[in-house]
N, C-alpha and C positions, 0 to 999 in steps of 0.2 A: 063257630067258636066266638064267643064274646070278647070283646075287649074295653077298652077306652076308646070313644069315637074319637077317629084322628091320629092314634097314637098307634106306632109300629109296637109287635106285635113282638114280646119276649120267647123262647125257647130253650130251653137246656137239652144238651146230646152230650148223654156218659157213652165210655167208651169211643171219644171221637177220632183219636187219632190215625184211622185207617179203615179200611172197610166198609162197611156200612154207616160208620156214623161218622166219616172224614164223608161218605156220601151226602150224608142227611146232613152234615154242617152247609156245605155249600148250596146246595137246594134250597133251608130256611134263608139262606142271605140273598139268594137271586131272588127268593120270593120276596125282603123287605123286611124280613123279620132280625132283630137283636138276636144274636147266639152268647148260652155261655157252652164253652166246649171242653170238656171234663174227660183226662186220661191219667196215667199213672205218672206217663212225661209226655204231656202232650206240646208243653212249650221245647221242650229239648230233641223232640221228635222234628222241630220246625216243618210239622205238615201245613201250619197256619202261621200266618202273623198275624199278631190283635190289630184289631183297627177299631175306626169308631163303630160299629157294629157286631165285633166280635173281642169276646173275651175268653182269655184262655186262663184253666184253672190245674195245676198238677194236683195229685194225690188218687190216693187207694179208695176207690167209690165203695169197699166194705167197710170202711174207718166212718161211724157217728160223722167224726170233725171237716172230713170230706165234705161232706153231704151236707153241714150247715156252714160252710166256706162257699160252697158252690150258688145255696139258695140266699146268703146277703150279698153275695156278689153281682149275683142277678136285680135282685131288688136296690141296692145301692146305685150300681152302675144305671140299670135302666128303668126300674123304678116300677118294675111287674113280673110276674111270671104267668105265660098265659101258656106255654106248652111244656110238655116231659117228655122227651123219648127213651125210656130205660135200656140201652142197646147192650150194657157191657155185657160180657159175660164168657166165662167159661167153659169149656166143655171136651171131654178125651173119653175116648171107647173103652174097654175093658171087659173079661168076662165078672158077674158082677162077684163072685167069690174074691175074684185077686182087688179091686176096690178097699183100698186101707180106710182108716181114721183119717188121716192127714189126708185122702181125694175127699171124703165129706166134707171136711172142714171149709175145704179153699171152697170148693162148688156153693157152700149156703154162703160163707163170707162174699165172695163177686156177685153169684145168681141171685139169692133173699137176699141177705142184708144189705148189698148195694142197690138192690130196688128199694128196701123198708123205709131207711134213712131219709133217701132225697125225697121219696115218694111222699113221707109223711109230712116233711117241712116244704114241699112245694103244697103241695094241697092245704094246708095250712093259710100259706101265703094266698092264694087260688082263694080258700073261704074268707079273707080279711078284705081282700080286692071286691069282693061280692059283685064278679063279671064271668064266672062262669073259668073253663078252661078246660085243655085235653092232655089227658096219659097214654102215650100210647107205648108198651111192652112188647118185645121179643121175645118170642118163645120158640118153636120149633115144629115142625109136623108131627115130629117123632111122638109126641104127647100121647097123639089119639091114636095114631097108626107104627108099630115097631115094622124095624125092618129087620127079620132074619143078617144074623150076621155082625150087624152093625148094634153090637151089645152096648147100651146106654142107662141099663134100667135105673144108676146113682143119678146122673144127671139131671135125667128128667125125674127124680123126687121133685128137684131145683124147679126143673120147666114146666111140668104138671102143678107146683103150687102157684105158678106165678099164672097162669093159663085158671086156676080158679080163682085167686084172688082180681083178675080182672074182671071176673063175672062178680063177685062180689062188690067189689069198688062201685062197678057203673052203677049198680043198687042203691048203692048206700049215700050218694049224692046222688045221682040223677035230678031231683029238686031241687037242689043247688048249681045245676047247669056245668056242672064237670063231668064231661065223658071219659072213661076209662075201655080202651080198644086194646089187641092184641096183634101183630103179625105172626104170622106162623111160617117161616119160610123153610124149605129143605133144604136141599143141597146149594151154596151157592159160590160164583167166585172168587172168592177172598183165600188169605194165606194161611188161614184155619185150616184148609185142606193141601194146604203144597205138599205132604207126602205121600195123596194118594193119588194113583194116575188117572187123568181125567178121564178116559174111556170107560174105568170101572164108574167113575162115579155117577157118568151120565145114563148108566141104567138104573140108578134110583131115583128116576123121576119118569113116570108112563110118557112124557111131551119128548124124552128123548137128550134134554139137553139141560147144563147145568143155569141157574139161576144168576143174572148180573144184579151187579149191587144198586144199579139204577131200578132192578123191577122190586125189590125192597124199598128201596127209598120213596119212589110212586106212592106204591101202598101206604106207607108212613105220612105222606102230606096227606093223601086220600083223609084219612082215619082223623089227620090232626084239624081238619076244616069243613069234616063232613057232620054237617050241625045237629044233626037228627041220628047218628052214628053211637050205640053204647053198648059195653057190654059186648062186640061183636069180636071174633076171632079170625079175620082174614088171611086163608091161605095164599101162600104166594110160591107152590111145592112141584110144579107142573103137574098136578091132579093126584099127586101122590099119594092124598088124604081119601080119594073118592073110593080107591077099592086097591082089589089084588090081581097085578099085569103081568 
């Protein structure tokens, strides 16, 4: 990843107040990196206190005014934007008949238009800085491989665009030294899944065992520093993606 020589290295993480991106906050600041850290109430949450390396930002990542709050706040405060990690996101099972209006809506609101928004005014910022920079997006395993049972097919409309819009992106800059990367994780720790019981869940993944938010996070610095890296989809699903166990 390019930057300014010398100069610590900016990152924005939506959806940070827990989970994977309360993970991904702390990992960019042990690395040296400025965070801005973006939730619905991430200050009221007090998962974080700001400090001089961390800025916390409240509001709805589907809201336009989000997304251009989050990206002069970054540039104001530290004066670049060199990473994005698009982490917010929603997602509930359903068979896909019972799926109303009001589940499509909230799914493209958080899933698309909370990647669209910041997406376009960091890269933005990315091409005015003329140092290159990384996107890296959440997506899911489910994309390429459904699991019996586990009815998602609204969702992934959401995860499936976002899963080809990063093939797209890395394209369409790659000259400009902006990588655009993906994770794909399956099942993993977090309170997205507190009502299902962990035994069942740990058979949707061939390794046996549910995913910590530490083996996402890995993946996500991997993606975000790995300079030759675009375009690529990295499973993190214990082999989920590879076939049928």
């Amino acid at each position: 990843m390019h930057s300014f020589v010398g100069m610590p290295k900016t990152a924005i993480v939506t959806g940070a107040s827990q989970g994977i991106g309360a993970g991904l906050v702390r990992a960019f600041l042990h690395r040296g990196y400025r965070v801005v850290a973006n939730s619905r109430n991430i200050t009221r949450s007090r998962a974080f206190e700001t400090s001089e390396q961390l800025a916390l930002i409240d509001g709805n990542i589907g809201e336009a005014a989000t997304a251009a709050k989050i990206v002069a706040l970054a540039t104001s405060r530290f004066g670049s934007i060199d990473a994005l990690v698009n982490n917010a996101g929603i997602y509930f099972s359903k068979q896909f008949t019972d799926y109303t209006a009001d589940d499509l809506r909230s799914l493209v609101s958080v899933n698309v238009e909370g990647f669209l928004y910041v997406t376009q005014l960091a890269i933005k910022e990315m091409l005015a800085q003329g140092t290159g920079g990384s996107i890296v997006n959440i997506t899911t395993t489910m994309v390429d491989h459904p699991i019996e049972g586990i009815n998602s097919a609204v969702p992934m409309i959401t995860k499936g665009g976002l899963q080809a819009a990063t093939r797209s992106l890395a394209l369409e800059y790659a000259r400009r030294g902006i990588r655009v990367n993906a994770v794909a994780p399956g099942i993993v720790d977090t309170s997205m899944h507190n009502g299902s019981p962990k035994d069942f869940l740990e058979t949707l993944q061939p390794m046996g065992r549910i995913s910590d938010v530490k083996d996402i996070v890995e993946a996500v610095i991997y993606l975000t520093e790995a300079g030759q890296v675009t375009g690529e989809v990295l499973h993190v699903d214990g082999g989920s993606h590879v076939g049928r166990w």
